[in-house]
N, C-alpha and C positions, 0 to 999 in steps of 0.2 A: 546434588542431592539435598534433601531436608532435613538441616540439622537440628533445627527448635522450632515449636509451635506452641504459641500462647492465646489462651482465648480469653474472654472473661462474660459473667451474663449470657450466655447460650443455651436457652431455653433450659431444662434438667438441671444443665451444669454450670456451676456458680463460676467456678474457675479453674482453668485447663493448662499447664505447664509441663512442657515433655520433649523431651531428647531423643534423636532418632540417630543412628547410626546406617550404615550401608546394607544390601541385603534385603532381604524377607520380614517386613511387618507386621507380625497380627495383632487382632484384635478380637478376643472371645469376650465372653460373659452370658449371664441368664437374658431370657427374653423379654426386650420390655428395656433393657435396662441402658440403652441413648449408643448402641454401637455406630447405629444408621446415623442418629443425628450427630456423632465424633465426624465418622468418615464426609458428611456433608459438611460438615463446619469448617471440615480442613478444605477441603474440594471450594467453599466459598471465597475462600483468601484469595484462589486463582483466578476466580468473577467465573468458574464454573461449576457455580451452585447460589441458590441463592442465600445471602447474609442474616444468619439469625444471631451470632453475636454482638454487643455493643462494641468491644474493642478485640480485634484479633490482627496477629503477627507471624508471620513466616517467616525464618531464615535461612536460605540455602547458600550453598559453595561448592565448590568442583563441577561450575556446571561450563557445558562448550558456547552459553549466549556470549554473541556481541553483539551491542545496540549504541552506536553515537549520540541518540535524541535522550539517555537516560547515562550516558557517559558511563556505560559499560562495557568490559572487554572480557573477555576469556577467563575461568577463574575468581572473577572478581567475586565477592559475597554479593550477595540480592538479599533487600529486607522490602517484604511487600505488608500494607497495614491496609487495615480497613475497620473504619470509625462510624456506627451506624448511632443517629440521634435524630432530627427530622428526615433526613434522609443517606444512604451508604457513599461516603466517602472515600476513594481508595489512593494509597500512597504507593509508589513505587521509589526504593530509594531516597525516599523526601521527599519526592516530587509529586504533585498528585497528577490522576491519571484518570482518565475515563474507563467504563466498564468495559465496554466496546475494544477500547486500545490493552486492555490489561486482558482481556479473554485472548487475542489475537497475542500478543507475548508469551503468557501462559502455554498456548495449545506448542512453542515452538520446547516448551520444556516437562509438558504433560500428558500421558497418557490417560485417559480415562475409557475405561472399555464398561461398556453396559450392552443390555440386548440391542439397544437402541441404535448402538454405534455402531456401521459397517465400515468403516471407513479404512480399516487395516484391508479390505477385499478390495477397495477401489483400483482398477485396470490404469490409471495413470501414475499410482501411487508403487504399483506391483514393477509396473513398468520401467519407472526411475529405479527401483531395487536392483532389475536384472539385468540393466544398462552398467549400473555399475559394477554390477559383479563380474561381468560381460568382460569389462575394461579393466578389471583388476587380471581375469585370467588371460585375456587377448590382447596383447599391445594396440595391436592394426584396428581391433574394433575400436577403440576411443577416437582415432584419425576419422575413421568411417562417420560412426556420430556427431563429430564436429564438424564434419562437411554435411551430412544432414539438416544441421541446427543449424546452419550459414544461410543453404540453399533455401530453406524451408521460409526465413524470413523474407530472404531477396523475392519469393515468392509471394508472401501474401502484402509484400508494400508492392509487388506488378502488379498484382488482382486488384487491388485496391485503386490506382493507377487507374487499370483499365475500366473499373466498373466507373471510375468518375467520368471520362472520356464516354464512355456507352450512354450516360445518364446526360451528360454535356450535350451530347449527339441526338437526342429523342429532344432536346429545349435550343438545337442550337439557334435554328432563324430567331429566335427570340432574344438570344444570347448575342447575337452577332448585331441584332436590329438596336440592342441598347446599348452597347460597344460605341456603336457609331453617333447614335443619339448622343450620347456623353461627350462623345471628342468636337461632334459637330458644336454643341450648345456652347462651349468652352471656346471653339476657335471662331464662331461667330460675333462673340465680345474682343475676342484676338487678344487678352491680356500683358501688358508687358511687369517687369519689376522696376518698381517704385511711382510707376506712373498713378496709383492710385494717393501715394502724397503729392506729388508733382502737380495733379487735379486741385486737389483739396488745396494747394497752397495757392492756385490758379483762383479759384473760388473764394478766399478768404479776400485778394484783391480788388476781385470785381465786386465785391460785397463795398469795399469803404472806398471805390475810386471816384462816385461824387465829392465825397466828402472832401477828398485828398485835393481833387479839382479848386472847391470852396475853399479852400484852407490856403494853396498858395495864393491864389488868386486877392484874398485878404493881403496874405504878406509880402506880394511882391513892390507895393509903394515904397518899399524899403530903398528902393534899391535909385527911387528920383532924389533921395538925400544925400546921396552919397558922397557928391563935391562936395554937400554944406561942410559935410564930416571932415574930411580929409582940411578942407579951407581952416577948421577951426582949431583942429590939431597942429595944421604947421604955425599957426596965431599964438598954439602953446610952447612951440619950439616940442612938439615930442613926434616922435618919427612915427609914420602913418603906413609905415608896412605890414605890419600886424591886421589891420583894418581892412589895408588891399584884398591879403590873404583870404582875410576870413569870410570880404564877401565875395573876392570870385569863387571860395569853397561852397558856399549858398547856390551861388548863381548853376554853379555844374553840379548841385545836385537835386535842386529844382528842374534846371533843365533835363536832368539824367530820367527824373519820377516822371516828368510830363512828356517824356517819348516811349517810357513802358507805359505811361497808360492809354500813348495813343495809339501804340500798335493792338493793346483790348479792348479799343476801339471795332476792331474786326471780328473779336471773339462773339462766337452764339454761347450766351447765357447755357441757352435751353439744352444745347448740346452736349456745353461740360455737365451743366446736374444728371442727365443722362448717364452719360457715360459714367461717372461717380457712381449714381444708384445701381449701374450693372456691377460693376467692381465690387462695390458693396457686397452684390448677394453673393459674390464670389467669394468674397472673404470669407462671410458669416457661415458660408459651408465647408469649405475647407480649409479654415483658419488662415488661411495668408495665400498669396497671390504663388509663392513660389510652391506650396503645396499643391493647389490649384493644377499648376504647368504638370509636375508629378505627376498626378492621377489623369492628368491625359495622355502622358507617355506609358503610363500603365496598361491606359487601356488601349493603345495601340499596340502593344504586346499583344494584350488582352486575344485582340481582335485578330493581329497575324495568327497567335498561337490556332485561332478557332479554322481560319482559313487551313491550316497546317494540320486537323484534326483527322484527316481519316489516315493521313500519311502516320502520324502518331500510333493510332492505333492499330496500326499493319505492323509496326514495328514492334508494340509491346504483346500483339497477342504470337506473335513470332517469340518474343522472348519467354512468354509465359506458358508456351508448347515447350521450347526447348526444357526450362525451365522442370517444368513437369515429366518430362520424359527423362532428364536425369534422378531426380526424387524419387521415382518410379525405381529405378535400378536398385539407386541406396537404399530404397527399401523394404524390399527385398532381401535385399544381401541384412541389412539389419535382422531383418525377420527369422534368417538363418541361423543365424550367432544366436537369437533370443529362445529359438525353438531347440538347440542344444542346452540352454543354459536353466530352464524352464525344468528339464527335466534332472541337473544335480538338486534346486531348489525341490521337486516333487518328492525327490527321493531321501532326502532330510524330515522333509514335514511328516513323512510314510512310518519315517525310522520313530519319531518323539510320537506318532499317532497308536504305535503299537503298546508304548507305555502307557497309554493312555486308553485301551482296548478298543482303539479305533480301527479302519485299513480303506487302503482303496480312497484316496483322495485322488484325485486326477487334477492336473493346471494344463487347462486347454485353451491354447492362442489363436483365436479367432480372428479373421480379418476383417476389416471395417474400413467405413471410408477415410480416404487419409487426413491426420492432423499435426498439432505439433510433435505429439508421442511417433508419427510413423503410421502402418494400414494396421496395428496389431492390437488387437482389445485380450485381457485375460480374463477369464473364469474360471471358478473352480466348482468341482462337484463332489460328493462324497457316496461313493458306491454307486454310482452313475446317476445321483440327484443333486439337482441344483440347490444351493445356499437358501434358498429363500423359502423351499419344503425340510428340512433338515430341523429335527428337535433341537430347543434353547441347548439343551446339556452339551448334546455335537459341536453345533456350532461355537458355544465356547470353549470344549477342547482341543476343536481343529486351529480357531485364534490364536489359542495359545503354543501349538503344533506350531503353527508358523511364524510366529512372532521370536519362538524361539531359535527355529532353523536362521531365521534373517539375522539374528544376534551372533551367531556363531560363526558365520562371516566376517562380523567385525566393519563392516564398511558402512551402516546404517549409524546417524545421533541417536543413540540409546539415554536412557531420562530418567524418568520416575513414573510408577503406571500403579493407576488407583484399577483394584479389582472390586465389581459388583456379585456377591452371591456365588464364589467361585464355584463354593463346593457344597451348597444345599442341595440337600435332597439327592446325592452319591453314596452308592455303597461303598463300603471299608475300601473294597482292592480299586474301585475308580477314582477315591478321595488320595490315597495313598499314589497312586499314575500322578494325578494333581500335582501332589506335593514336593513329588520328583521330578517332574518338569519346571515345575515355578524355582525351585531350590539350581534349579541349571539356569534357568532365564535371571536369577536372580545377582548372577555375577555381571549381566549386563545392567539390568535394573535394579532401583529403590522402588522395593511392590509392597502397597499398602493394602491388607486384605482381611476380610472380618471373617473369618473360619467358623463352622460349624461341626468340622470333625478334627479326632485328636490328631488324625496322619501328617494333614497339613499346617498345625499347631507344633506339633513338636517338631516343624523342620523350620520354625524361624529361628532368624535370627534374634529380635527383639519382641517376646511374648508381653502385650499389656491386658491385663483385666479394666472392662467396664463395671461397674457394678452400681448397684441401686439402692440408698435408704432414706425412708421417709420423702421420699420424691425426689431426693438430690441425689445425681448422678455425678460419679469416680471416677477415675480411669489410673491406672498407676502400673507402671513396667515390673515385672513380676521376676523373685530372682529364681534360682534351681527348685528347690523345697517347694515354692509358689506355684513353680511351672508344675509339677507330680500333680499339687493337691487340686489344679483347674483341671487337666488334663481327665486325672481320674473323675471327676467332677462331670465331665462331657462324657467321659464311659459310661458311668453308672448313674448319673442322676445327684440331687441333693443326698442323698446316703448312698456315701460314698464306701464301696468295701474297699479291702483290703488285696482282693485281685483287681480289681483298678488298677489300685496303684503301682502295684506290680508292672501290670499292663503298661503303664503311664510312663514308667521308669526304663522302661524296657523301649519303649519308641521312642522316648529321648535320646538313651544311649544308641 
């Protein structure tokens, strides 16, 4: 619920600070005097309106959100802010947060109903409600549904499956002709691993083996001095081992160089740059040699799996008959349980529609084609007319007819629900139905509602007057005495009698 809200700079109103407690919120006052622009300023905090304060604050608690991305759990306080100065900034718990990501949080802890809104009528929305109620009074239906909800996805991952196979099937020669292209162009290089350094270091040789040629070729005279050497050392008395050593080490490894370079001798130049330059573009496309081999064993998969395509698809449209023909049962037998269940829900909404001097709602389960929800679509009608010809006043007592009944179940997240105009333009005994039903709805919900008559004024919980002077707009929570002197105020006008107040005192008590 919404425990505090603070605004500041809001168009009228300079500055707004105020305490809410649980129950039934209103908001009266003269016309003119910023009710509409309060109830939008709060509704902006949630990013579902738009921001005309510079700084405003919500604080709520006891609510059922968990969110991990804002390291919220159950319970926890939520302080939501929003900073408007070039442009609206908005914070959630410290954090800032986009409009987009804070409207979508919002709508998980807000109701807001306007004519605008259908969305309590939506057939997938109806449908989760009487699943669950389904399953709170039927053990066996919640198994049923869970095997639905199994079935129904093992189903649309075969369809899916199979439309890629069908789609495969209309490009295979084509699919199959670059399969082969691929494996062929790859095994025509015949690549191995490491042979593309193996080349390069082939290459790096036959690059400097004149030189290498040139080079001993200089320094082999070394090797006509060699007596002189040895003669001159034993002349010193110093022993000419060392000397031996080091040039038969020369000699075997001169001779070692000059038989690798006469076996590349036989080497084609032309042949290794070749083969390097295909390697090459092997690499350059698929990063390395061993990648390369990969993606050709891919595509002989590739290429068996297309050979293996119609066997495939025998198999999966087999599976997606059977498939189908069991979902077909479950749903069905769902339909059942739903079409029982449809009608305790009809006959709750019937019961709060007579307070409300309504009758004659009907919730008719149509079939349709199947989806995740099952073949079953809901509408509802009132006096055997559709929602959509039905006067604004109906349609929002029937809403609230059913909003209420699905509370009283208890198995729906019940929240906080901003009301639009609940009760303009109702006489006494329909504003009074009103106020007796929201005063029931209200043990489920924090309802914020701007009142026009006294029936459904004197049943809140927390009465705030707007009020207007000199252009600066009020607002201030009203105690007993306060509550009499608006009340009568809304009976009789700025001259106020004295049976007003009576009146006023009287619908209080």
């Amino acid at each position: 619920m919404i425990t505090r809200v603070y605004l500041k700079d809001c168009l009228s109103f300079d500055e707004i600070d105020l305490e809410f407690d649980k129950g039934l919120n209103i908001f009266t006052g003269p016309s003119g005097a910023g009710k509409s622009i309060l109830m939008q300023a709060i509704l902006s905090l949630f990013a579902l309106s738009e921001v005309k304060a510079n700084i405003g604050e919500v604080i709520l608690s006891d609510t059922n959100i968990c969110d991990e991305a804002f390291d919220i759990s159950i319970q926890d306080e939520i302080i939501i802010k929003s900073i408007k100065k070039d442009k609206v900034r908005y914070f959630l718990n410290n954090q800032t947060i986009s409009k987009k990501n804070l409207f979508d949080f919002s709508t998980k802890l807000i109701k807001h109903l306007n004519l605008k809104d259908t969305s309590e009528f939506d057939s997938p929305k109806l449908i989760d409600f009487l699943d669950k109620l389904t399953s709170k009074n039927k053990v066996e239906f919640k198994e049923l549904k869970d095997s639905f909800d199994s079935l129904y996805k093992e189903l649309i991952k075969t369809k899916k499956e199979l439309e890629k196979i069908k789609e495969d099937e209309k490009k295979l020669e084509d699919l199959k002709e670059f399969a082969k292209f691929e494996i062929d162009k790859i095994e025509q290089i015949n690549p191995s691993i490491d042979e593309y350094e193996e080349l390069n270091s082939l290459k790096k040789k036959l690059a400097k083996k004149e030189k290498v040629e040139v080079a001993i070729k200089k320094a082999s005279p070394i090797f006509e001095f060699n007596h002189s050497v040895i003669n001159a050392l034993e002349l010193m008395e110093v022993d000419s081992n060392f000397f031996d050593e080091a040039m038969n080490e020369l000699n075997n490894i001169f001779e070692k160089f000059s038989d690798s370079l006469h076996e590349l001798e036989d080497t084609n130049i032309e042949k290794v740059l070749d083969r390097i330059e295909k390697l090459s573009s092997l690499q350059k496309r698929f990063g390395s040699i061993e990648e390369c081999l990969k993606y050709k064993e891919e595509k002989k998969i590739e290429l068996e799996s297309y050979e293996n395509i119609f066997f495939q698809k025998e198999k999966l449209e087999k599976k997606y008959e059977e498939l189908n023909n069991k979902i077909d049962k479950y749903s069905l037998e769902i339909s059942k349980y739903r079409k029982e269940t449809v009608l305790i829900l009809e006959e709750k909404i019937n019961e709060y529609l007579k307070f409300l001097y309504l009758s004659n709602a009907k919730i008719i389960i149509k079939e349709k084609n199947l989806d995740f929800t099952g073949i079953d679509e809901v509408l509802f009608e009132l006096n055997g007319v559709a929602l959509e010809t039905i006067s604004s006043g109906e349609y929002n007592r029937l809403r609230l007819a059913l909003l209420t009944s699905m509370s009283e179940f208890d198995i729906v997240d019940n929240g906080i629900l901003f009301l639009d105009e609940i009760d303009a333009n109702l006489s006494g005994k329909e504003s009074d139905a009103i106020s007796k039903v929201l005063t029931k709805l209200s043990n489920s919900y924090q309802i914020f509602a701007i009142s026009h008559q006294p029936q459904l004024t004197s049943s809140a919980n927390q009465h705030f007057l707007v009020d207007k002077n000199s252009g600066i707009s009020t607002v201030k929570l009203l105690n007993d005495q306060e509550r009499v002197n608006e009340i009568a105020r809304m009976i009789s006008g700025e001259n106020v009698t004295s049976e007003a107040i009576e009146f006023a005192k009287n619908l209080l008590n």
